[in-house]
C-alpha positions as CSV (number, residue, x, y, z in Angstrom):
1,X,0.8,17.5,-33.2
2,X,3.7,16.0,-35.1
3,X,5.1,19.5,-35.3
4,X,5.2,20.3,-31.8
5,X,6.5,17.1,-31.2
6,X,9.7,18.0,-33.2
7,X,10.0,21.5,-31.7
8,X,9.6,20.3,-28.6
9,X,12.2,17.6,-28.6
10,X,14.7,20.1,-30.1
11,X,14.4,22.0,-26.7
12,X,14.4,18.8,-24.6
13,X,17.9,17.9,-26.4
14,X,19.2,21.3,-25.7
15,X,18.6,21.0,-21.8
16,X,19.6,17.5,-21.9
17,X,16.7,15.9,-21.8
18,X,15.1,12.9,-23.4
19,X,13.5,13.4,-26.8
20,X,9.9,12.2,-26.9
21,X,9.7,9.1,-28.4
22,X,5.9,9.7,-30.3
23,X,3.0,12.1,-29.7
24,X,0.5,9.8,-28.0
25,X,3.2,9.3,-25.0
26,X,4.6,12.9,-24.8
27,X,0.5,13.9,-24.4
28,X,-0.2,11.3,-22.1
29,X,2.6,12.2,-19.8
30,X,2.2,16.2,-20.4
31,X,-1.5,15.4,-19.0
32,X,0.2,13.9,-15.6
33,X,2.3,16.8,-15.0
34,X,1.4,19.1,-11.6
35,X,2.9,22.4,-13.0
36,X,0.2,23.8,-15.5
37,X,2.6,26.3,-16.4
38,X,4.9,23.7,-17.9
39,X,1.8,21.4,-19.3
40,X,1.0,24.8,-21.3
41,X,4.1,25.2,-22.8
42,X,3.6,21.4,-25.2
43,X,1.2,23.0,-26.5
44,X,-2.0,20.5,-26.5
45,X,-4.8,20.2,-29.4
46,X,-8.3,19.0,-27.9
47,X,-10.2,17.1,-30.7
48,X,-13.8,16.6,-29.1
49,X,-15.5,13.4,-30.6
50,X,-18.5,13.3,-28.2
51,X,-20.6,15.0,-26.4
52,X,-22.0,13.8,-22.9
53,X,-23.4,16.7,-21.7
54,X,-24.3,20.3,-22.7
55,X,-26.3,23.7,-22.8
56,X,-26.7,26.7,-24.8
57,X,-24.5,28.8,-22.3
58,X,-21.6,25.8,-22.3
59,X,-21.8,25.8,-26.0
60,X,-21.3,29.4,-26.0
61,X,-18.0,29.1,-24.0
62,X,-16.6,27.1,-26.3
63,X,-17.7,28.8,-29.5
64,X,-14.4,31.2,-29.1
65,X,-12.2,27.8,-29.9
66,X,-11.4,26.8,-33.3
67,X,-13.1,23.6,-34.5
68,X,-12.0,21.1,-36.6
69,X,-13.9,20.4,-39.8
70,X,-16.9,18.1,-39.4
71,X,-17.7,15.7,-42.3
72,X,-21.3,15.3,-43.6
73,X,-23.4,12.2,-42.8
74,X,-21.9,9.4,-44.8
75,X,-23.5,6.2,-46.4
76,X,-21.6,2.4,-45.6
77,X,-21.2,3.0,-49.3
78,X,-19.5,6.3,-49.0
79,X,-17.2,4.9,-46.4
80,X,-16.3,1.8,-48.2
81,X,-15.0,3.7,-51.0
82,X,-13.0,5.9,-48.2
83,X,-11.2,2.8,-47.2
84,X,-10.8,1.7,-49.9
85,X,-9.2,4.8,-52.0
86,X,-4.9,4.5,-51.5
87,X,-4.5,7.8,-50.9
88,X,-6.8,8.4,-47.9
89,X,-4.1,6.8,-45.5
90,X,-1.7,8.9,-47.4
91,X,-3.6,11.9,-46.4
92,X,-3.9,11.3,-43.2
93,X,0.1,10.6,-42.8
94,X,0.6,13.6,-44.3
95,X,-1.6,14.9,-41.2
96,X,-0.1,17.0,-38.3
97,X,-1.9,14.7,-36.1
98,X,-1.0,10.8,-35.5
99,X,-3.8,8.6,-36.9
100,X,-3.5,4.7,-37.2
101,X,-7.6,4.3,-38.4
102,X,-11.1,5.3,-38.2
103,X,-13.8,5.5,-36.4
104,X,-17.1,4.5,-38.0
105,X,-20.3,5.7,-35.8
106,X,-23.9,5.3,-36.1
107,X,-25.2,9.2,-36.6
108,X,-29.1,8.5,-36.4
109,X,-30.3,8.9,-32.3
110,X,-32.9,6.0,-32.5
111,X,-30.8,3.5,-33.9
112,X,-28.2,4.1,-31.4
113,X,-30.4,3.5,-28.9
114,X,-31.7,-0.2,-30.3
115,X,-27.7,-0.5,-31.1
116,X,-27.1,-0.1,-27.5
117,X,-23.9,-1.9,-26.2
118,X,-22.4,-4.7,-24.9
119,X,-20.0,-4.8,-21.4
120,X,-16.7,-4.4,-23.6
121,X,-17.8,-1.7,-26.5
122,X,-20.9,0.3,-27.9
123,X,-22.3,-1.4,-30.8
124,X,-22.7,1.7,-32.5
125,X,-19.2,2.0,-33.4
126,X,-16.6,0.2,-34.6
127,X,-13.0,1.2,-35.2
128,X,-10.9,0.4,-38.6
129,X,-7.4,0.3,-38.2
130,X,-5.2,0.4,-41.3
131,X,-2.8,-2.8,-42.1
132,X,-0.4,-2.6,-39.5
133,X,2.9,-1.0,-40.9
134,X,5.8,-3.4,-41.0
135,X,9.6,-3.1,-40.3
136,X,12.7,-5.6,-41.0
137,X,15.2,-5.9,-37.7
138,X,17.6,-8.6,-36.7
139,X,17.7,-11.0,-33.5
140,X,21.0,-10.0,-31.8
141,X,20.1,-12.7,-29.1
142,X,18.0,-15.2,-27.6
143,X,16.8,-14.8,-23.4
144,X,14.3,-17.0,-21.5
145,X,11.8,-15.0,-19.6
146,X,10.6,-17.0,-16.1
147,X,6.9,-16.8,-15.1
148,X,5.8,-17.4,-11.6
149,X,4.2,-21.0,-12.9
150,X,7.7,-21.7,-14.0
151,X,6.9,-21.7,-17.5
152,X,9.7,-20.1,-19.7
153,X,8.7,-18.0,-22.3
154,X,11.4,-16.9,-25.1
155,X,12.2,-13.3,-25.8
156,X,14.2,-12.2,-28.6
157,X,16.4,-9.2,-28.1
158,X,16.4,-7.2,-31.6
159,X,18.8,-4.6,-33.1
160,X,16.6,-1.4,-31.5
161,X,14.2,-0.3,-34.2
162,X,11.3,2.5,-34.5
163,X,8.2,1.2,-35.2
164,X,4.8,3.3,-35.2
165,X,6.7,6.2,-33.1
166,X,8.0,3.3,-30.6
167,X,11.7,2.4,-30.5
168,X,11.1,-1.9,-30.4
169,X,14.1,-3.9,-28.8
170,X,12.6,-6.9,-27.3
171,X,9.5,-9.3,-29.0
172,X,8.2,-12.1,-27.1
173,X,8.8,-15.6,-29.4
174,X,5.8,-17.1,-27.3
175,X,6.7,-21.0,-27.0
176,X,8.8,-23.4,-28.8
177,X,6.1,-24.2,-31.8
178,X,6.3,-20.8,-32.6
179,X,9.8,-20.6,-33.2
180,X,9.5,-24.2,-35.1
181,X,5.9,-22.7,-37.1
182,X,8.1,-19.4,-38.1
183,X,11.3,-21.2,-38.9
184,X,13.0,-18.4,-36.3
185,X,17.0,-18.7,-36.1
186,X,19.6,-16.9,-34.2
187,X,20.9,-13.8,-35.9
188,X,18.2,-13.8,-38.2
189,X,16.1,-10.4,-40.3
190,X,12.5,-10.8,-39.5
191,X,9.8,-8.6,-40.2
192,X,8.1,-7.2,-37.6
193,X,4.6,-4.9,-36.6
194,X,2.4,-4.1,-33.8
195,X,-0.6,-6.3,-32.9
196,X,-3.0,-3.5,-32.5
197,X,-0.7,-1.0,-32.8
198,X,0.7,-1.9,-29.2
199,X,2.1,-5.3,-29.0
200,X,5.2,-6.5,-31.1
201,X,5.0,-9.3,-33.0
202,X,7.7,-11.4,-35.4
203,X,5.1,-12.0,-39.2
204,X,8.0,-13.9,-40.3
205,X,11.6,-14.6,-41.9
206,X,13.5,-12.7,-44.2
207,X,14.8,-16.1,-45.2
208,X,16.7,-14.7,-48.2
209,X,18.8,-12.4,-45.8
210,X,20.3,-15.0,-44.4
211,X,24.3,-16.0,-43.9
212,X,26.7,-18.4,-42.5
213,X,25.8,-16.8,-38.7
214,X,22.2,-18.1,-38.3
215,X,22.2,-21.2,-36.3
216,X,19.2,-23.0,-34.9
217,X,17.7,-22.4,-31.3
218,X,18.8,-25.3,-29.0
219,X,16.3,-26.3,-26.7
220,X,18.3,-29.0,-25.4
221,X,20.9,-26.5,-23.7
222,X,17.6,-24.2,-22.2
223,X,18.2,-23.1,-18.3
224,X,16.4,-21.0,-16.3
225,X,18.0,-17.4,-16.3
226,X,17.1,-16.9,-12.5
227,X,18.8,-20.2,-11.0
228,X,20.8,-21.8,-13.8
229,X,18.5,-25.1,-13.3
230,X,18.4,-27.3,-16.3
231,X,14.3,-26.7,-17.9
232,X,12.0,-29.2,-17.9
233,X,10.3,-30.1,-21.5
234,X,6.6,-30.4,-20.6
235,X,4.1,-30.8,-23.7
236,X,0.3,-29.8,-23.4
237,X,-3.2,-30.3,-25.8
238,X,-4.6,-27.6,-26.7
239,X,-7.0,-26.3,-29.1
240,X,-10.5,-28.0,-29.6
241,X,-11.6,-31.5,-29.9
242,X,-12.0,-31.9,-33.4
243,X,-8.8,-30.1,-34.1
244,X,-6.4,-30.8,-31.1
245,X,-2.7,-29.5,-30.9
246,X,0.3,-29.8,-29.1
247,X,2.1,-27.2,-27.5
248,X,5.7,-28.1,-26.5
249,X,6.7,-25.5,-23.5
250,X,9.7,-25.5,-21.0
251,X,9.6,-24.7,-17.4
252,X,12.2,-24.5,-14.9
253,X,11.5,-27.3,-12.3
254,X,13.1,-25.7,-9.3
255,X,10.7,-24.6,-6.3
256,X,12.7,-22.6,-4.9
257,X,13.5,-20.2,-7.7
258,X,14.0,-16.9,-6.9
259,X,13.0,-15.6,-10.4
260,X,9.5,-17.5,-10.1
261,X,8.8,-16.3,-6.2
262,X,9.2,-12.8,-7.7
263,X,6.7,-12.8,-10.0
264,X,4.4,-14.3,-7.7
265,X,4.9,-12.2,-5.2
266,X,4.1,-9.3,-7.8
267,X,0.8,-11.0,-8.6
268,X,0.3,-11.7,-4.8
269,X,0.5,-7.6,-4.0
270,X,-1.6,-6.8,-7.3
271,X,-4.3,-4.8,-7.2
272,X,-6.8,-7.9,-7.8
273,X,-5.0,-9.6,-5.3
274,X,-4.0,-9.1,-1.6
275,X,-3.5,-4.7,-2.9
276,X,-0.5,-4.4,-0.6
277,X,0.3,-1.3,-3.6
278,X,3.6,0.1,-1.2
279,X,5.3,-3.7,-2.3
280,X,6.5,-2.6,-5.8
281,X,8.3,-4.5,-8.4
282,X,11.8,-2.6,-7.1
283,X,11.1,-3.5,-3.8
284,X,10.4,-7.3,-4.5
285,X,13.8,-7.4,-6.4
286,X,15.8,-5.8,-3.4
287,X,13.8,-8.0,-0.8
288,X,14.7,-11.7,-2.8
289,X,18.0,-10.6,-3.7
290,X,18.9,-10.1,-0.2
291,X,16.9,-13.3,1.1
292,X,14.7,-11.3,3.4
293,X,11.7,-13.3,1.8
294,X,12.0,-17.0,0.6
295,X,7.8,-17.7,0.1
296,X,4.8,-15.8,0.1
297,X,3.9,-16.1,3.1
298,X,7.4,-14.3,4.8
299,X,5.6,-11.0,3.4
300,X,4.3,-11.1,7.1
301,X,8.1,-10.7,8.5
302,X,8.5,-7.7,7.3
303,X,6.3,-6.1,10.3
304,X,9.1,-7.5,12.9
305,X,11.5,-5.7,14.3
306,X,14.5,-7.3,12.9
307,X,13.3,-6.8,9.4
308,X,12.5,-3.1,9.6
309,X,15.7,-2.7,10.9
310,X,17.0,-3.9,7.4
311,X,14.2,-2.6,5.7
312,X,15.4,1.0,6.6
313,X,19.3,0.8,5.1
314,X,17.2,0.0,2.0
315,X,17.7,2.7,-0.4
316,X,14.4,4.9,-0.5
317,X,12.8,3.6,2.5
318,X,12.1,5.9,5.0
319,X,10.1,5.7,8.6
320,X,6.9,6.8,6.3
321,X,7.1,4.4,4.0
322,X,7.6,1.7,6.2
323,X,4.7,2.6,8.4
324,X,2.4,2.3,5.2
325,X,3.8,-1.0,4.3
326,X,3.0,-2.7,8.0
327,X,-0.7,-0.9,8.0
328,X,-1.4,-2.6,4.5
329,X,0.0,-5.7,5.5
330,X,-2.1,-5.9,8.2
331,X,-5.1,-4.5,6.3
332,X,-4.5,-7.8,3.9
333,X,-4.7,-10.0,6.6
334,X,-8.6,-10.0,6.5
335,X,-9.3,-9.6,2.9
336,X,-12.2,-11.2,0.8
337,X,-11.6,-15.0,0.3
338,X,-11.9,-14.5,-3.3
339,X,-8.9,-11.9,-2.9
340,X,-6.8,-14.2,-1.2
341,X,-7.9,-17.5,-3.8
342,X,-6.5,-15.4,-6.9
343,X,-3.8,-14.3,-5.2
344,X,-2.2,-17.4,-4.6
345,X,-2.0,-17.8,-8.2
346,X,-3.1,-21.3,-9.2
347,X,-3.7,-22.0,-12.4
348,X,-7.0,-21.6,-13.8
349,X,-8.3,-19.3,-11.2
350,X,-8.8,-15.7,-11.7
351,X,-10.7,-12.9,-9.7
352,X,-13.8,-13.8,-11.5
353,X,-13.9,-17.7,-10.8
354,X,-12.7,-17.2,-7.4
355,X,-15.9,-15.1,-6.7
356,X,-18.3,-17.9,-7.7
357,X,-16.0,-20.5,-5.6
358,X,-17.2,-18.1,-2.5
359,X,-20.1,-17.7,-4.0
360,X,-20.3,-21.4,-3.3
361,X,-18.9,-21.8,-0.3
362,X,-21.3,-20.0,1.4
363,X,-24.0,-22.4,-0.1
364,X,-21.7,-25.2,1.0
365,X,-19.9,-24.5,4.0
366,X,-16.9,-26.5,5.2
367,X,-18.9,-29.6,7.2
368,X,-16.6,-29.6,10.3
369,X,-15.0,-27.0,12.1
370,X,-16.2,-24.0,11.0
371,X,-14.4,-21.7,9.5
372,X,-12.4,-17.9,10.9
373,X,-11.4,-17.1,14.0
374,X,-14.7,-16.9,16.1
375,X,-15.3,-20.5,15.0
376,X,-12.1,-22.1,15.2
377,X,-11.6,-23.5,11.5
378,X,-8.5,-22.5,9.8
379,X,-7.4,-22.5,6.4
380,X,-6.6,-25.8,5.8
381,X,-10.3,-27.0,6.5
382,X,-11.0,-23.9,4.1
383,X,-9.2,-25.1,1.1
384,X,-10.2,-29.4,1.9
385,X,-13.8,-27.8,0.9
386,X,-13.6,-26.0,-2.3
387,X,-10.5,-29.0,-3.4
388,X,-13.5,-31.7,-3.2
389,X,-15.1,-32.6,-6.9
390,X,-18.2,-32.6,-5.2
391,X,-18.4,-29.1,-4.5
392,X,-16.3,-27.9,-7.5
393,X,-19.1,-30.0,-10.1
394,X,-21.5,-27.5,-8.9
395,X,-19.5,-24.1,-10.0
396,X,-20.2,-23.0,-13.5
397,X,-17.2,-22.7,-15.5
398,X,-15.1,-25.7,-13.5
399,X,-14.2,-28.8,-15.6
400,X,-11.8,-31.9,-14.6
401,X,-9.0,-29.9,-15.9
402,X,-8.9,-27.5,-13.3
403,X,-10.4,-30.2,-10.3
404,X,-7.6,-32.4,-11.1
405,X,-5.2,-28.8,-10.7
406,X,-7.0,-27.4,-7.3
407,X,-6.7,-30.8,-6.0
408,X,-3.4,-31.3,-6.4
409,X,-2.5,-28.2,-5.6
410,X,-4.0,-28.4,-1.9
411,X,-2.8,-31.9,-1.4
412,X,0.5,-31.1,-2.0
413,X,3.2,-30.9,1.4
414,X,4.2,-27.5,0.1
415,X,0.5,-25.6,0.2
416,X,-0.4,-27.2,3.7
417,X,3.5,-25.5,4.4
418,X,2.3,-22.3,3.1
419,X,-1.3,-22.4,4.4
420,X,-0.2,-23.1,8.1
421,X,2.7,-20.7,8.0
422,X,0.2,-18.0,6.6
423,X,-2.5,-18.8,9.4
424,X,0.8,-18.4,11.7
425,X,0.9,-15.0,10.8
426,X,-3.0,-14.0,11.5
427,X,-3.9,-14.9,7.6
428,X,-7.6,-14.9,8.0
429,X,-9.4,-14.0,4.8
430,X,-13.4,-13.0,4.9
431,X,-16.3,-14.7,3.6
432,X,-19.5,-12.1,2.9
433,X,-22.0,-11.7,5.6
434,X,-24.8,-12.8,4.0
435,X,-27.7,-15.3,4.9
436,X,-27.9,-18.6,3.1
437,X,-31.4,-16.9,1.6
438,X,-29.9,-14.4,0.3
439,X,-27.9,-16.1,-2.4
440,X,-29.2,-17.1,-5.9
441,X,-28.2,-18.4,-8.9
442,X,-30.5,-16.6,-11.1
443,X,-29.2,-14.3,-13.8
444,X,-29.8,-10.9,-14.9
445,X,-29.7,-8.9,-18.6
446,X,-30.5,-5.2,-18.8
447,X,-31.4,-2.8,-21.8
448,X,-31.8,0.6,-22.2
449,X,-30.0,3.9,-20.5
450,X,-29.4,3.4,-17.0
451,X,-28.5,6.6,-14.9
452,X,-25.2,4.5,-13.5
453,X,-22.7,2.8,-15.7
454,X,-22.6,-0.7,-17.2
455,X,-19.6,-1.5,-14.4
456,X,-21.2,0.2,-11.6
457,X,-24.8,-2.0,-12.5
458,X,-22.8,-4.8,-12.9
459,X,-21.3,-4.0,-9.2
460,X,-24.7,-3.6,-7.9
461,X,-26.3,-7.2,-9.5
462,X,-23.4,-9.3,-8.5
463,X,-22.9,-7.8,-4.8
464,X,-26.8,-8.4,-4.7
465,X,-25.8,-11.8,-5.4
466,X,-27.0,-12.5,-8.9
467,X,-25.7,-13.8,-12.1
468,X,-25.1,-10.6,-14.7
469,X,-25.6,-12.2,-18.4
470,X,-24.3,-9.6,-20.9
471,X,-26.6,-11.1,-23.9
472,X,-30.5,-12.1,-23.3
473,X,-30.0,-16.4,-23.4
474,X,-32.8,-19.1,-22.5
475,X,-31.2,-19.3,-18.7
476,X,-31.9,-15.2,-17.9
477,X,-34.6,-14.5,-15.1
478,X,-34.8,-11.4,-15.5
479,X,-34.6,-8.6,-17.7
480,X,-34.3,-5.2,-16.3
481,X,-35.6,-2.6,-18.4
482,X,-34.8,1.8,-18.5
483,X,-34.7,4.6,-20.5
484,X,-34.7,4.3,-24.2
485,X,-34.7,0.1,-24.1
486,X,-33.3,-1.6,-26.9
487,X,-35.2,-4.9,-28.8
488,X,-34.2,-7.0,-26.0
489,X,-38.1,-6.5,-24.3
490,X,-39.2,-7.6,-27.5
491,X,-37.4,-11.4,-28.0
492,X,-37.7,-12.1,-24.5
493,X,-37.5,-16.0,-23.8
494,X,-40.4,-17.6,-22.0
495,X,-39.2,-17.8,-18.4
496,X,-37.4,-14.3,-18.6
497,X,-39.2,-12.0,-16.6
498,X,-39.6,-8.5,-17.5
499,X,-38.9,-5.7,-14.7
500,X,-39.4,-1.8,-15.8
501,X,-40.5,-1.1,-12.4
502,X,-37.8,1.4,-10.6
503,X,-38.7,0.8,-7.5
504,X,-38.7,-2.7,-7.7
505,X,-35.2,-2.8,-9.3
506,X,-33.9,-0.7,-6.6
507,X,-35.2,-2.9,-4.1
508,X,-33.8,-6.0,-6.0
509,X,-30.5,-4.8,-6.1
510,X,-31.0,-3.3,-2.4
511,X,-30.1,0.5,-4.0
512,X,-31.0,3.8,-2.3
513,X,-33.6,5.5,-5.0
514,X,-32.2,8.7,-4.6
515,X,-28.3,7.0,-5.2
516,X,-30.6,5.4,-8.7
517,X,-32.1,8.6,-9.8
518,X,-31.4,9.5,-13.6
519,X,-29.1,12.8,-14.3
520,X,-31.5,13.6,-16.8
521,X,-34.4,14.2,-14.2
522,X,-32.5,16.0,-11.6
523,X,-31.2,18.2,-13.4
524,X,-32.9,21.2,-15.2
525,X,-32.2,22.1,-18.4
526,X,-29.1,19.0,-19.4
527,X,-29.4,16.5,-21.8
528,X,-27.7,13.4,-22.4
529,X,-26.1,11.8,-25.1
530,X,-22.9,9.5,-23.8
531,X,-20.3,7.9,-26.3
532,X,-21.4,4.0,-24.1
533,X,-25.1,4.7,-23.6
């Protein structure tokens, strides 16, 4: 609550301590904390919105807590006029609690069910957020941010201002037709909110506040803040074809940046990526800085002697951490090949495209010399293959755009560099052991209640090696049907094939039955009722 918040903070300023800066952040990071002891002292309020799964005797338990007061039922009508009334935000600011909306959810059981959801959100509610509040600041001064592609994106640092219970210094200015669309000058007032109540964003000029010490941006002085090299004006199409647009960006042309190899090493050792997670952003810093590492591929150095030497007068590396770092470097070294593909960061390619390129390479395998160590192909070989347009034209989602890119990319002196120093270093990334018979390129929808979650199902269809459509399209195969199914049996196409067989899905899918069992059946006495069924 807002008044702990305050109480709280006095106390924190007493012991010389950082005030909390809103509620949502000061209960995020109470929930973190080891020492219950402490975590009881902020003083938490529990607001239960959903119930997943209960009995008479849990119910019981928790009848000694106080409740908040549950509405009535409402109609759209009802809740139209809520929205719509001036005072109910009031109310609600007046609240002890933090609000920024409402949630509006689908009461009746049945229609939830033919509701159902899709892989982002359940369609049986919907959130309402309140216009965003807005504050005025000034733009003290003008930075460029570097991006590993080089690009370089303008910040704008502001005169530090709370906004939503968040102290806002920096706002992104995007590219330079923002700044020209907005009419953004140096020293300017501009108003400012939170896109979603997270991100900062400039709505536009307090042109009226203006004065003799606004001056225009110059992009003809712009260098890159990491290496002092003059930028590069580069100008790309985008939006659609019947309404195209021009989007005037500046990147810094030098490849041997230091601020660019930083931030691709940080995507290199990312989660989605190689998930080297001992490599943090810190480290990275110290380990450019001091030219231990001038590519990606000198990562690999730091498991010679010479380099642990220097890695231990690092401040805060000890013997342990060290040892962790070398076993998940060489833990990396045979990764997925789709791991490898997004971490090398070329544009156009995420985790999700880079599966379906591996998907496709195991249809169409390199045509000479094999590929991995027990059949003496290397990377290069690797990377000829999936560069060809020939095999690219056959992976969904690929256009020239991005053929023209991967081509380029691999032909270039500096990949073949990187690729043969990383096979140097015993770089040899894994394809799946699968069979050639194994793989398909037919899709799957489901509907209804499924005893796992959409994300593990999704897991489950795509490791079985089919396509997961979130909607029920022409192209589907099959439809897989559970509990409580949705309308989605009932429009089925002509050439979608129903399955509400268990045992047949489990099969499919190549799942245990017993791992595919329903809660609900198992166990005696529960029911279910989950916020994304």
């Amino acid at each position: 609550p807002k008044s702990v918040r305050k109480s709280l903070n006095i106390i924190r300023k007493d012991n010389g301590e950082e005030p909390f800066s809103n509620t949502r952040n000061a209960a995020a990071g109470s929930l973190k904390l080891l020492d219950t002891n402490e975590v009881a002292k902020r003083w938490l309020v529990c607001y239960i919105y959903d119930v997943v799964q209960w009995d008479s005797k849990i119910l019981q338990e928790f009848s000694q807590f106080q409740w908040p007061q549950q509405w009535d039922t409402c109609t759209i009508d009802d809740i139209i006029s809520l929205i719509n009334t001036t005072s109910t935000k009031e109310d609600l600011l007046k609240a002890d609690i933090d609000f920024d909306g409402l949630v509006i959810k689908i009461a009746d059981p049945e229609i939830r069910a033919l509701l159902w959801s899709t892989n982002h959100h359940p369609r049986r509610a919907i959130a309402y957020k309140f216009p965003a509040q807005q504050i005025a600041t000034q733009i003290e001064s003008i930075e460029r941010q570097v991006w590993r592609t080089g690009i370089l994106t303008p910040v704008a640092n502001l005169t530090p201002t709370e906004l939503s219970g968040v102290t806002i210094s920096r706002v992104s200015l995007h590219n330079r037709d923002f700044i020209t669309q907005k009419d953004i000058q140096l020293h300017d007032r501009v108003r400012l909110q939170r896109s979603g109540e997270v991100i900062p964003y400039i709505v536009g000029v307090i042109t009226n506040r203006r004065s003799n010490t606004q001056r225009k941006i110059d992009a003809d002085t712009i260098v890159c803040p990491a290496c002092n090299s003059h930028a590069q004006r580069i100008e790309n199409e985008v939006g659609t074809k019947t309404k195209p647009q021009i989007s005037t960006q500046f990147f810094c042309p030098n490849q041997s940046c230091p601020g660019i190899l930083k931030e691709q090493l940080k995507h290199f050792v990312s989660k989605n990526c190689m998930n080297i997670a001992s490599i943090g952003e810190s480290l990275i810093d110290m380990l450019v800085d001091q030219h231990l590492i001038a590519s990606l591929s000198d990562l690999y150095t730091l498991t010679q002697p010479d380099k642990i030497f220097l890695l231990k007068r690092f401040p805060g590396i000890a013997t342990k951490k060290i040892d962790t770092l070398i076993e998940e470097l060489e833990k990396s070294k045979i990764n997925e090949f789709r791991r490898f593909l997004n971490a090398l960061g070329i544009p156009g390619i995420g985790i999700k495209l880079a599966k379906e390129i591996e998907k496709a390479l195991l249809i169409n395998p390199p045509s000479k010399g094999g590929y991995g160590n027990a059949e003496g192909g290397n990377l290069s070989t690797l990377f000829q293959t999936i560069s060809s347009p020939d095999f690219l034209t056959s992976i969904y989602g690929i256009g020239d755009t991005l053929t023209e890119e991967l081509d380029h990319r691999v032909q270039s002196t500096n990949n073949i560099t990187l690729l043969t120093q990383f096979e140097h270093h015993g770089i040899a990334p894994l394809l799946p052991t699968t069979h050639k018979s194994q793989i398909t390129n037919q899709s799957v929808c489901i509907t209804g209640i499924f005893p796992l979650s959409r994300s593990e199902l999704e897991f489950y269809i795509t490791q079985a090696w089919y396509i997961f459509s979130p909607t029920l399209t022409k192209t589907v195969n099959y439809l897989f049907v559970w509990d409580n199914a949705g309308s989605k049996k009932d429009k089925i196409w002509p050439n979608t094939i129903i399955i509400s067989n268990r045992e047949e899905i489990c099969t499919m899918l190549d799942i245990s039955v017993p791992l595919f069992e329903s809660k609900k059946e198992t166990s005696v006495g529960w029911e279910m009722q989950s916020l994304f069924g």
